[in-house]
N, C-alpha and C positions, 0 to 999 in steps of 0.2 A: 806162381804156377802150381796146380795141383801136380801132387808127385800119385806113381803109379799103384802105390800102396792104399790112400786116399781114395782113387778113384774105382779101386777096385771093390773096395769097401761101400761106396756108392751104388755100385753097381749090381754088386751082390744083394744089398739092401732092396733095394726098386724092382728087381726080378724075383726076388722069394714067392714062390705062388702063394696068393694070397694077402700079398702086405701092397694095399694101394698107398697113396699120396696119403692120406688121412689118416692111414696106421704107420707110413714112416713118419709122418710130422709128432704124430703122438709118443712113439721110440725115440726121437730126434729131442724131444722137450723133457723128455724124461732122464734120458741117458746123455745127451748132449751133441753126438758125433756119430756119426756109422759103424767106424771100429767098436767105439763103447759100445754101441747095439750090441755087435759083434762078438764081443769079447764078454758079453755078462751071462750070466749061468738061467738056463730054464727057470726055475721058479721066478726070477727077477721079469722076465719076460714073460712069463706068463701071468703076471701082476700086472704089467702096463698092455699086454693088448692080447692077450685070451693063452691058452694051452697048446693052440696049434702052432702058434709061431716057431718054437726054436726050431723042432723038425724042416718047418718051410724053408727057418733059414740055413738049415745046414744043406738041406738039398740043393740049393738055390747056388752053393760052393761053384761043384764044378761047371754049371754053365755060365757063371758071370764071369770065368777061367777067360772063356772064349770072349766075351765081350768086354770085356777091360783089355784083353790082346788088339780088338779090331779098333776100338775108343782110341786107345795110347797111339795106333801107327796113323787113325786119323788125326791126332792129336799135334802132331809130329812131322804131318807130311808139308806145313808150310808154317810162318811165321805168323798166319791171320787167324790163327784157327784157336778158342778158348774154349774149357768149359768152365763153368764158371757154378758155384754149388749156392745153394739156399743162403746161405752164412757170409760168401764173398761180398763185401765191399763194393764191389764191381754189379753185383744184381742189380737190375733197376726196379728202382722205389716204387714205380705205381705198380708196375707186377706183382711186386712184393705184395703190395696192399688189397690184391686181388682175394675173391676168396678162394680158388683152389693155385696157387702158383705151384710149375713145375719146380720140382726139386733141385734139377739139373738143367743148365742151360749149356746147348753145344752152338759156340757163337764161330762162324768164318766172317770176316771182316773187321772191320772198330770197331774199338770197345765201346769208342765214346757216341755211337749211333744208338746205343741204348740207356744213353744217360740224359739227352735235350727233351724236348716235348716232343711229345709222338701222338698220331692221328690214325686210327686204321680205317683202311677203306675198302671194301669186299662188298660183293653183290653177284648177280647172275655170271654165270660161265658164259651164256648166250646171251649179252644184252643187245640192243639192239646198234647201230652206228652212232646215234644219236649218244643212246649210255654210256657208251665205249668212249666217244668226245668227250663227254661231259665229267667221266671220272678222272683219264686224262689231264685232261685241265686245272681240275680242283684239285689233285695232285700237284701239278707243276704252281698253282698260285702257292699253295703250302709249304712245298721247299723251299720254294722261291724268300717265304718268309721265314726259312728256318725251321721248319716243322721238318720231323721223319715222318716217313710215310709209309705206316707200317701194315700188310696185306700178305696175303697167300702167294701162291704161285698157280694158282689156277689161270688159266687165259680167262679172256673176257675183265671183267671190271677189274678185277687182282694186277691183273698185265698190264690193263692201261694204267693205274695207279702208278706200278712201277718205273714203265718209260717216261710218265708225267713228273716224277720225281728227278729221273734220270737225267731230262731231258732241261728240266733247272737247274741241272749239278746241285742238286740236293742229297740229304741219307734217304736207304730207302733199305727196309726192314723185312 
């Protein structure tokens, strides 16, 4: 499990105004770990990803303060609840291979829902009964084979995917 020093460092990282996905992954392959971000001296930093960064990231201190406080009592409030960081073992593989993967995954449920094959399925908020049926369904045939069924939380196609999954006693994502 990530300890609270780790995630704060994470957190701190990913809020810096100005350091998206693409400038921590380039700090991340450089330096190796958040902290090391963290801990290396301006001029190093401003070698891997421009002059304004250190400033960002020291400003960036006291509000990840407050979000590594709210992260950790989510973190904490039950036995189902993971994050799980770029590096974890536990990431799953196709995500990984995506081209922009989050950095940070905050997982409530099993871990292992995001390690089988996975299907997403998403479309209109308002489809019509007909769509709503038919996502439904091809959810429930996909659990049913073992597929996660992984969607939004929007109603309409999202929602029926979910109870079709649910509804095979399948994962659903």
């Amino acid at each position: 499990m990530i300890d609270a020093g780790e995630l704060g460092a994470w957190l701190r990282l990913l809020h810096a105004p100005g350091v998206g996905r693409e400038t921590a992954r380039r700090l991340l392959a450089a330096f190796g770990s958040p902290q090391a971000v963290l801990a290396a001296d301006e001029p190093a930093l401003a070698l891997a990803a421009g002059p304004q960064l250190a400033p960002a990231l020291q400003a960036a201190e006291r509000e990840a303060v407050d979000h590594t406080e709210r992260a950790w009592a989510w973190l904490h409030a039950g036995p189902d609840r993971h994050v799980i960081t770029l590096g974890d073992p536990a990431y799953p593989p196709p995500l990984l291979e995506s081209p922009d993967p989050p950095l940070l995954l905050f997982v409530r449920g099993r871990l292992e829902a995001l390690a089988g094959p996975a299907v997403a399925v998403v479309g209109s908020r308002r489809p019509t009964a007909q769509g709503r049926d038919h996502a439904r369904q091809f959810a429930r045939a996909l659990a049913a084979d073992r597929w996660t069924v992984v969607s939004g939380l929007a109603t309409g196609v999202d929602g029926a995917a979910h109870e079709g999954a649910l509804e095979a006693g399948g994962i659903t994502v």
